[in-house]
Backbone as CSV, one residue per row, in Angstrom:
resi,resn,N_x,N_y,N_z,CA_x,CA_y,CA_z,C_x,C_y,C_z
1,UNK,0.845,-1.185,0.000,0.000,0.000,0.000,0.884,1.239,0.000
2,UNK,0.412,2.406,-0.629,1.487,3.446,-0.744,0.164,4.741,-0.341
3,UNK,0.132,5.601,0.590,-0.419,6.443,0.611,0.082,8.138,0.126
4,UNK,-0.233,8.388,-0.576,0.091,9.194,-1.543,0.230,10.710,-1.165
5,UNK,1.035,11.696,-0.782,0.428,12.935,-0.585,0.080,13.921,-2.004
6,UNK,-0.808,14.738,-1.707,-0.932,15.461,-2.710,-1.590,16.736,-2.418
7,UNK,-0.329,17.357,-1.463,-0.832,18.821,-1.230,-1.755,19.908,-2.243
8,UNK,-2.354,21.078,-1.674,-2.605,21.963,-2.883,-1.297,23.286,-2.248
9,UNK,-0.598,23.263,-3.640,0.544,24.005,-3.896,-0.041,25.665,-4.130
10,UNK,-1.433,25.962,-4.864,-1.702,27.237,-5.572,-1.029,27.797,-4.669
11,UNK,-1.643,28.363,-3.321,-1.574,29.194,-2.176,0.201,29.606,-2.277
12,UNK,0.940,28.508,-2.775,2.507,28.801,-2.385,3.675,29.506,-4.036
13,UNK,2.723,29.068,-5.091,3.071,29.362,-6.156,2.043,28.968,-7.022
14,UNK,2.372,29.543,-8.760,0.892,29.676,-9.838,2.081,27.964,-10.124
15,UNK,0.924,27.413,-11.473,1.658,26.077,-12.232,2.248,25.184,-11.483
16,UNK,1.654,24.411,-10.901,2.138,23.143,-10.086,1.504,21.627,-10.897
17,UNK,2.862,21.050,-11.283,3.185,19.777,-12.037,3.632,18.670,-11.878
18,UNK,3.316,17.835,-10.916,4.107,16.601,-9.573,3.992,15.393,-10.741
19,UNK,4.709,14.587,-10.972,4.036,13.006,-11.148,4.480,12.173,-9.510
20,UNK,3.018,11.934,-9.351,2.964,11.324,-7.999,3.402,9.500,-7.912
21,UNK,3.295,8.765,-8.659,3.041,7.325,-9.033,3.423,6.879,-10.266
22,UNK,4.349,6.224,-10.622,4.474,5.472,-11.588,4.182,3.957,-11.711
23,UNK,3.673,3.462,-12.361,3.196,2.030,-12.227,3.581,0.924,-13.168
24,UNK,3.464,0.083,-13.220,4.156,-1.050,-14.654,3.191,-0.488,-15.807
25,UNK,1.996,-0.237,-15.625,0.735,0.260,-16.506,0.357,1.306,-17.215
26,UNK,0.573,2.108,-15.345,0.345,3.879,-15.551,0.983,4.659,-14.873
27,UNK,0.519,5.903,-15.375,1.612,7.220,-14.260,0.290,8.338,-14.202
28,UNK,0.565,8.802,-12.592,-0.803,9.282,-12.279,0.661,10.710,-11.931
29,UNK,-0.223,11.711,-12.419,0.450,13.468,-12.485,-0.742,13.956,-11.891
30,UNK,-0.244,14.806,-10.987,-1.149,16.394,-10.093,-0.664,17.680,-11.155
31,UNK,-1.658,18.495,-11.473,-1.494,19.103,-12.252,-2.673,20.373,-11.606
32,UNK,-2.103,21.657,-10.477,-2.286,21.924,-10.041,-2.296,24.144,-11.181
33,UNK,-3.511,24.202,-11.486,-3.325,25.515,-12.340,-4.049,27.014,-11.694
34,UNK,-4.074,28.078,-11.680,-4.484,29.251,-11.452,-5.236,29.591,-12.452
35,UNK,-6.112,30.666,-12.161,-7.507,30.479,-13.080,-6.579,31.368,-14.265
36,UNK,-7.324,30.871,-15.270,-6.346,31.703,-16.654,-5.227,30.891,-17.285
37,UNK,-4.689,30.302,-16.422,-3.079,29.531,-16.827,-3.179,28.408,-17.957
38,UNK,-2.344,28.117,-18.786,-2.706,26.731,-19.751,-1.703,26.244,-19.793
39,UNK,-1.858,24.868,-20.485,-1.207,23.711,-20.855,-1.534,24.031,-22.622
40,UNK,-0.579,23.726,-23.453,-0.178,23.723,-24.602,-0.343,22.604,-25.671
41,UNK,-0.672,22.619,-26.311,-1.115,21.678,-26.783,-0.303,20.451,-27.195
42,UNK,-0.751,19.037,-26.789,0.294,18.072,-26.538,-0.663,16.890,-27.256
43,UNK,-0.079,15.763,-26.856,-0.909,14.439,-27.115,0.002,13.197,-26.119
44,UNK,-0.521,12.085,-25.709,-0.127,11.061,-25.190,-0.164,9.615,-26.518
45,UNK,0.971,8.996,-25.774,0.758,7.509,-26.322,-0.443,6.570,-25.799
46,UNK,-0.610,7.087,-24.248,-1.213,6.254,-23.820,-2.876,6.803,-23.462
47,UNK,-3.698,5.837,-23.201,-5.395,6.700,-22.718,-4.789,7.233,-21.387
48,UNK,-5.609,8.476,-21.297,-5.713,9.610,-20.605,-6.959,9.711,-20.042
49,UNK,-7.117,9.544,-18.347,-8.307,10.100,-17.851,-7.873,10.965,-16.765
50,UNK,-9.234,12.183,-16.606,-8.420,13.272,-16.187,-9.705,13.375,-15.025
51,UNK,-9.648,13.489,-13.730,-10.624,13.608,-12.753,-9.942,14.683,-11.596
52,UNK,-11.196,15.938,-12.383,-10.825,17.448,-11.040,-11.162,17.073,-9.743
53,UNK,-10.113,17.310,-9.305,-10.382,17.603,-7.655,-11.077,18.782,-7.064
54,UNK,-10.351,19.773,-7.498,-11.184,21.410,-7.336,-11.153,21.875,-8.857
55,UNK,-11.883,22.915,-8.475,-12.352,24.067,-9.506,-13.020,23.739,-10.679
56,UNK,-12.204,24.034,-12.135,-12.968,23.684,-13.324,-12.499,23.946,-14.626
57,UNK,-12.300,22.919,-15.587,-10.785,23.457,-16.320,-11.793,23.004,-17.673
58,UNK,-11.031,24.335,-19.094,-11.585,23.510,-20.494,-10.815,22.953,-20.886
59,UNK,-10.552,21.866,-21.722,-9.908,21.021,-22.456,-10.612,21.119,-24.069
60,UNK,-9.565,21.639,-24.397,-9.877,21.387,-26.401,-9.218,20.320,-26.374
61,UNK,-9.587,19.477,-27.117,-9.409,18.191,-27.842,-9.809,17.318,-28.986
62,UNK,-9.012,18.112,-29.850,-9.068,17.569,-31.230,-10.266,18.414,-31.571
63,UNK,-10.016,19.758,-31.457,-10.511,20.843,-31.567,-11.929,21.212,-30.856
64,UNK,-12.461,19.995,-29.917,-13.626,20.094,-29.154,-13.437,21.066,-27.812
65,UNK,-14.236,21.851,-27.363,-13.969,22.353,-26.186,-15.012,21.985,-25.306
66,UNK,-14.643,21.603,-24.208,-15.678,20.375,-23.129,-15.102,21.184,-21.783
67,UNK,-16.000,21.638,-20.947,-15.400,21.715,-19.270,-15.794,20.108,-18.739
68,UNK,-14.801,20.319,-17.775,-13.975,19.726,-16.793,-14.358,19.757,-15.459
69,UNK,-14.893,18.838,-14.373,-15.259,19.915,-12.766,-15.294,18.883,-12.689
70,UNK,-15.832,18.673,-11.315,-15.613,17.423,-10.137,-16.837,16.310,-9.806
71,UNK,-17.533,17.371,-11.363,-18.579,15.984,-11.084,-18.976,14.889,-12.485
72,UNK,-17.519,15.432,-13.212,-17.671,14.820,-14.592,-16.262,14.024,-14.749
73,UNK,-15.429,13.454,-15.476,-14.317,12.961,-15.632,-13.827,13.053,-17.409
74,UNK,-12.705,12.521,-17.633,-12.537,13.062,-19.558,-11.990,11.701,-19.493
75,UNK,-11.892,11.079,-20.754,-11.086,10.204,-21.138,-10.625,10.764,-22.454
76,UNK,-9.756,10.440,-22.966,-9.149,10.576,-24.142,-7.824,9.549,-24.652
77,UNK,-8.349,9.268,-26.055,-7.608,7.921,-26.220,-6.143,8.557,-26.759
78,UNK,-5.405,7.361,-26.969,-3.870,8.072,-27.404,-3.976,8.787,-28.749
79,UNK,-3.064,9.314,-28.830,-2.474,10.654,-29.889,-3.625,11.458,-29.918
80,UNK,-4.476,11.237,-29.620,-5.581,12.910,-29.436,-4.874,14.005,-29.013
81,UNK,-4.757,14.848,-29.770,-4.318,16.104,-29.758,-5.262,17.098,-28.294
82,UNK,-4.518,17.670,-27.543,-5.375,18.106,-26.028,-4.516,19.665,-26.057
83,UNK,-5.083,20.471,-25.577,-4.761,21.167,-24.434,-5.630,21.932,-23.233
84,UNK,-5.249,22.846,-22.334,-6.305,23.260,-21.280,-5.995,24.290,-20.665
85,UNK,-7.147,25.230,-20.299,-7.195,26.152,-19.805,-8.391,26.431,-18.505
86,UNK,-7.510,26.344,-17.083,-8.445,26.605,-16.279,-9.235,28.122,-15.822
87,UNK,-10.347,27.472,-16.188,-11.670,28.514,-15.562,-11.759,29.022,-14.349
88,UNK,-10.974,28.628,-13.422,-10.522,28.800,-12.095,-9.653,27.947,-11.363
89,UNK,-9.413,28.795,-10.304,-8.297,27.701,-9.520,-8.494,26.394,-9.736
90,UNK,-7.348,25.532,-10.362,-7.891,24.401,-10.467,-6.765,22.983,-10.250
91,UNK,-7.418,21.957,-9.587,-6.529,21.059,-9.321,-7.074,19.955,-9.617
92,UNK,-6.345,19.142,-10.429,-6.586,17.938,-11.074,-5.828,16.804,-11.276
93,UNK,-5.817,15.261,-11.186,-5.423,14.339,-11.256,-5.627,13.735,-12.999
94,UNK,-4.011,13.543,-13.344,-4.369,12.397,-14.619,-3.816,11.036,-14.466
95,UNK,-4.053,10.348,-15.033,-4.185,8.864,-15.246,-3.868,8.554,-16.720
96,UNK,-2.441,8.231,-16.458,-2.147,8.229,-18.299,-2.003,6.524,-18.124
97,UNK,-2.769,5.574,-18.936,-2.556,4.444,-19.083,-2.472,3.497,-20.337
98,UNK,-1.325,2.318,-20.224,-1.237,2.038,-20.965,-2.437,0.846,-22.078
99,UNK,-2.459,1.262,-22.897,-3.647,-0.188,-23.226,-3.198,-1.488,-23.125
């Protein structure tokens, strides 16, 4: 068993980027943003699910724009083209896994 910390950083600095876990499978990243701030547009090898902890972030993907909040989750399969921009303070967990 590994209990995990995963402070919220905003309060101490903007753009906070941890990978918390690496696994034979997957690698789970905290990806901790200030309202306004983005991520650039990227893609993974592997499926991607992305579940907010706080706030509320958009994600274009593959030119779709979808919000993000804590009572919905994203998946996105590999090489999908992504990026994101939070709507507010926002802190979020991904789950990049392998198929």
């Amino acid at each position: 068993m590994d209990l995990i910390p995963t402070p919220y950083k905003l309060e101490q600095k903007a753009k906070h980027i941890a990978k918390l876990q690496t696994l034979e499978n997957a690698t789970i990243i905290n990806i901790q943003l200030k309202k306004g701030e983005t991520i650039a547009e990227h893609d993974s090898r592997k499926d991607v699910v992305i579940v907010v902890r706080r706030g509320s972030v958009i994600f274009k993907v593959e030119g779709t724009e979808t919000i993000v909040e804590s009572d919905n989750m994203l998946h996105m399969k590999p090489f999908e083209k992504h990026s994101l921009q939070a709507v507010e303070d926002t802190d979020l967990l991904v789950f990049q896994i392998m198929p």
